[in-house]
Each structure stands twice: as structure tokens, then as C-alpha cells.
C-alpha positions, 0 to 999 in steps of 0.5 A: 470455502477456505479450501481454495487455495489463492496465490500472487502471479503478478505486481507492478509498482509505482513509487519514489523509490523505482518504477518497476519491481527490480529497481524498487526491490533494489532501492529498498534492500540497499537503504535508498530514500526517496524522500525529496523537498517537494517539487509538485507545488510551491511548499514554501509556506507550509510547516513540512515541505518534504515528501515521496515523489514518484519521479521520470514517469511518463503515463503515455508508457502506459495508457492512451494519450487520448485518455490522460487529459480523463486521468487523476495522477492516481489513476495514471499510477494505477493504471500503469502498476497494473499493466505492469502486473498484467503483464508479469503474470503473462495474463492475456484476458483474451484467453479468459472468461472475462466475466471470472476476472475481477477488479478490486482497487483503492485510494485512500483519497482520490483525485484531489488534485483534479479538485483542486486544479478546477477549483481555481479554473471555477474561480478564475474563469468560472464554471463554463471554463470547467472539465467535463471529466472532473467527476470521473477524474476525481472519483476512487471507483474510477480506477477499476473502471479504467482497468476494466475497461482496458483489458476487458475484465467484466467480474466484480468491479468496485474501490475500496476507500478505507484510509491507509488500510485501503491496499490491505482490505482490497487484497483481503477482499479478493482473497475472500472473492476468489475463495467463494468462486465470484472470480478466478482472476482478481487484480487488487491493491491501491494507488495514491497522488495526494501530494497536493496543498490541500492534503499537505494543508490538511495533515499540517494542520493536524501536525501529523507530517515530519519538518525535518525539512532540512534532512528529507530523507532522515525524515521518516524515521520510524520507532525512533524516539526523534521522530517527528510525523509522517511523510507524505508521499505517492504511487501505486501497488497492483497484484494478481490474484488467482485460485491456485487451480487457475494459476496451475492450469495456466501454468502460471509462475506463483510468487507466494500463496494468499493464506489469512486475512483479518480486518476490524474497527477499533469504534473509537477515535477518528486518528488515534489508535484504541486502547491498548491497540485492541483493534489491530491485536484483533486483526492480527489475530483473525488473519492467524486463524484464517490462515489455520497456523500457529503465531510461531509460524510468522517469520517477519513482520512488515508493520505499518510504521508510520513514523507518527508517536501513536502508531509505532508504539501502539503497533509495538503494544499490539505484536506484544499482545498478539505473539507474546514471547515469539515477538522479540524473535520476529524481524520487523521492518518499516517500508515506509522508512524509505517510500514514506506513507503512500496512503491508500496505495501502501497496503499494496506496495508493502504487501508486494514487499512482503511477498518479495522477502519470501521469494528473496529471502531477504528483508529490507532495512527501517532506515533512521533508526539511530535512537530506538524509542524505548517503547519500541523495543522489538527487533525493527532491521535497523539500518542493513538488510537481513538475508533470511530464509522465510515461509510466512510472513504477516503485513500490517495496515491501519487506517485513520477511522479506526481500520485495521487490515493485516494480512499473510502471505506464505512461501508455496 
């Protein structure tokens, strides 16, 4: 059902660099890092004691005290991006059907940090000491059931848990929900608090997070050749989607219109891109055809530019292969240069990014890119913003697993 028509009414964020839209918008077009020496637990020992730390948020703004002790800090970022967007798209559920209003959001990892709290309240006092809230605590699927159960939303209700494509796909998800006639309101996207030694062990091991330790936010520094991993980091991403009839009906303000979706598995490696960066040409592609455009109507691209070897380059070789010439005229820019990875909760953020551009007509800067990776040979807003007139934009997200989710999104 490709002819109903799905556009973006609301967002909310949560992330270093600003708690509501205006603040992160801002922070972002002037080149503001929100990278910081961890300050969440004693990083001492670890090889990267770097990270994005969502700072001054108070979960009490945002949800029931009675219900936070019940909370991961994933589910605290979720729940208050989403009222945030509830709230921006003047959506009162009261007014709906809430059996057509649906829930669709995602982490990437969960409450790890419930797991590793009772885990050492098991070891130290054992388990009659433990939380009766630990398994909804640490659960993904726990954060659309809050939701639900906050406003009333009684449509399709489930986590999307794909890595870092995980904000891409719920998006993507919706999208396809709405265009079938399951809902007419969805909330998607994702949230993520895995700053936590357990993660940060996990990726060290692997070598996969930055040590520049000394110069935290020079340290993700995506298509650069100095580059040295990613960097870790937490938040939220919430959007409201409805079908373009309900939104008009309600006489609703529209930030953009939800035009493709394409997602695929690369069925070959765990961490590493596939070959040639088959599976996120394939992504791209299907998004395009979805979209019913031709590749030269993208006019920026948000890439999922990790600041990691594998994915800058092989992000690049994709572009390549999907727009051929057209590639070299197409901005490009990294978010994550400035949030670091979000993890399951990027998709959202840098798809409220995408959308933010069009509006705005302009394009945050890729900070730290000092020395271009010869490979990395497209034109990636280095250093300043852009101001640019926009009609459609194209957001990337790939996920350990071999997930690839791209999405579009257009001027109305």
C-alpha cells in the first residue's frame, strides 16, 4: 500500500550534546563535542576512558518517581524523548483510537547496567538481596511497554533489537505498519545506556573504541585517516509517525514526509562489513525504489560513520556503487562525530537529524577531519556547516550481525 503516504509530526532526543531538539540542533551546527572522560564508573583500567554522556537529566521531568527504581537508564532516556515527541506533535491519545496508535522502539543492548548493578548485589548479599524489577529492567521490549502503558497506546506494541541499525529498522517498521493500515499513529525509534564496564570491557577487548583519552573530543574523528575506533556513548531518539490523511485531519504540523525504506543482511561476518559493502549498496538501493525516485534526487547524505577502518571506507565504497558520479555531489556528514555511537538509539537520533536538515536547510559539520582517509574521498562538511537547500535526504545505519538499514526522508 505504497500509496499512503507517512510523515514525521514529533521528536524528542536525549544525547550529550542537548536534552530537547533546539539545544542539540544548535550544538551540532556549531561543531560542539560531547565527548568527555567517563565520569559514570572508575574507567581507570580500561584502555578508552572516553565517552558521550548525556548530562543534567533528571528522569523525575519525565516519568513517575514511583516508576524509576522499575527503570534501566535506557528506559529513562526513552521514556523522556518520547514525551518530548508526544508532546511536540500536540498528540493527545485521548482523542484517538488507541487501538490505531502503536509503539515501535529499540536498544541495541538493553538495560546492561540493571545486570551488572545485581549481579554484584547477588555476589555480595546474595540473591534474596536481589530486585524483583531486574528482568523488566533489563529486558529491550520493556521500553514500548512503558510507553504503552503511559498514554494508553493499545496498537502494535514490540522492540526491534538489530545492533546499531536498531533506530533505522524500527523507523522502517513503522513506516511499513502505517502504509498497511495496522496503525495510524506510530512512535519509533531508539534508546541506549551502555556506558557501563561490562560494554566498555566488551568493545576494548575487541579494539574496537578510540584511546585518545587525552583529547576526548577530537576523538571520534570519522573518514580520517588518525582515526582510531569509535566511541561510546548514550541517549534516546523518539519520532511520531502518522499516515499523512491522519496528520491532516488533525491539522498537525509535518517536519518531512517518510519516503523509502530498504533493509538486508550482509550473511557474512559478525563485525566485519561484506565484501565490497554489498549488503548496504543493496539497502540503499531498495530504499531508492521504495522511495520511487531516481538516485539524483538524494541531496545529503547522513552516513553512519563510525570512526572505526571497516566502516568509513566501506560506507564510502558503498555511495560509490550506489550513485556512481552523482556521489562526489552529495554532502555527507558523520553525527556521530560529535554524539559518538549511540548504539541502538543512533538510528533515531540521526534520522531526527536528517529531517532536521531539510527543515533548516542546513547541514552540521564531521568534526576532526583534519586528514582525509584517501579512501574516504567524498565530500564529508568537514570542520563548518553548510547551509543548503534540501528536498531529499537518505540516513544510513548498519549493525554488528551484518544489518544494514537506510532510510529516506523528504521535504513535503
Amino acid at each position: 500500500m505504497n500509496n499512503v503516504r507517512v510523515v514525521v509530526t514529533g521528536m524528542g532526543v536525549i544525547s550529550p550534546v542537548g536534552n530537547d531538539i533546539e539545544t542539540f540542533w544548535r550544538c551540532l551546527c556549531q561543531g560542539q563535542s560531547g565527548i568527555v572522560p567517563v565520569t559514570s564508573f572508575d574507567a581507570a583500567k580500561f584502555p578508552s576512558r572516553i565517552a558521550g554522556e548525556v548530562k543534567d537529566f533528571d528522569p523525575s521531568c519525565f516519568v513517575e518517581k514511583k516508576d524509576i527504581k522499575k527503570m534501566d537508564k535506557f528506559v529513562q532516556y526513552g521514556m523522556a524523548a518520547a514525551k518530548m515527541a508526544i508532546e511536540d506533535a500536540g498528540l493527545d491519545i485521548h482523542q484517538e483510537d488507541p487501538h490505531k496508535v502503536g509503539v515501535v522502539v529499540g536498544s541495541g543492548i538493553g538495560g546492561l547496567e540493571s545486570i551488572e548493578k545485581q549481579h554484584n548485589v547477588y555476589l555480595d548479599k546474595g540473591p534474596g538481596r536481589m530486585s524483583p524489577f531486574l528482568i523488566p529492567m533489563l529486558i529491550s521490549n520493556i521500553l514500548p511497554g512503558f510507553i504503552s502503558m503511559y498514554y494508553g497506546m493499545k496498537g502494535p506494541n514490540f522492540s526491534v533489537v538489530t545492533a546499531c541499525a536498531t533506530g533505522n529498522h524500527t523507523i522502517g517498521i513503522s513506516l511499513d505498519l502505517l502504509r498497511h493500515g495496522k496503525a495510524d499513529v506510530m512512535i519509533c525509534g531508539g534508546a541506549e545506556a551502555a556506558n557501563t564496564r561490562l560494554a566498555f570491557g566488551g568493545f576494548c577487548a575487541m579494539r574496537a573504541l578510540s584511546q585518545r583519552n587525552d583529547e576526548p573530543q577530537k576523538a571520534s574523528r570519522p573518514f580520517d585517516r588518525d582515526r582510531d575506533g569509535f566511541v561510546m556513548s548514550e541517549g534516546a531518539g523518539i519520532l511520531i509517525l502518522e499516515t499523512l490523511e491522519h496528520a491532516q485531519k488533525r491539522k498537525a504540523r509535518m517536519y518531512a514526509e517518510v519516503k523509502g525504506f530498504g533493509m538486508t543482511a550482509d550473511a557474512f561476518h559478525i563485525t566485519k562489513p561484506a565484501p565490497n559493502a554489498e549488503g548496504s549498496v543493496r539497502a540503499m538501493k531498495l530504499a531508492i525504489e521504495d522511495a520511487q525516485i531516481p538516485k539524483e534526487k538524494i541531496s545529503y547524505i547522513n552516513a553512519h560513520g563510525t570512526s572505526t577502518k571497516y566502516n568509513d571506507v566501506y560506507e564510502t565504497v558503498a555511495i560509490k556503487q550506489v550513485f556512481g558520479d552523482h556521489a562526489k555531489k552529495i554532502p555527507i556528514n558523520s553525527t556521530k562525530s560529535m554524539t559518538g555511537h549511540m548504539l541502538g538509539a543512533a538510528g533515531g537520533i540521526e534520522s531526527i537529524v536528517s529531517i532536521l536538515s531539510i527543515g533548516r536547510g542546513q547541514i552540521h559539520p564531521t568534526i576532526n577531519l583534519d586528514n582525509p582517509d584517501p579512501e574516504c574521498d567524498l565530500d564529508y562538511v568537514a570542520h563548518t556547516s553548510r547551509d543548503i537547500k534540501l528536498e531529499t535526504v537518505l540516513s544510513n545505519s548498519l549493525g554488528f550481525g551484518g544489518h544494514n538499514a537506510a532510510l529516506i526522508f523528504s521535504k513535503l
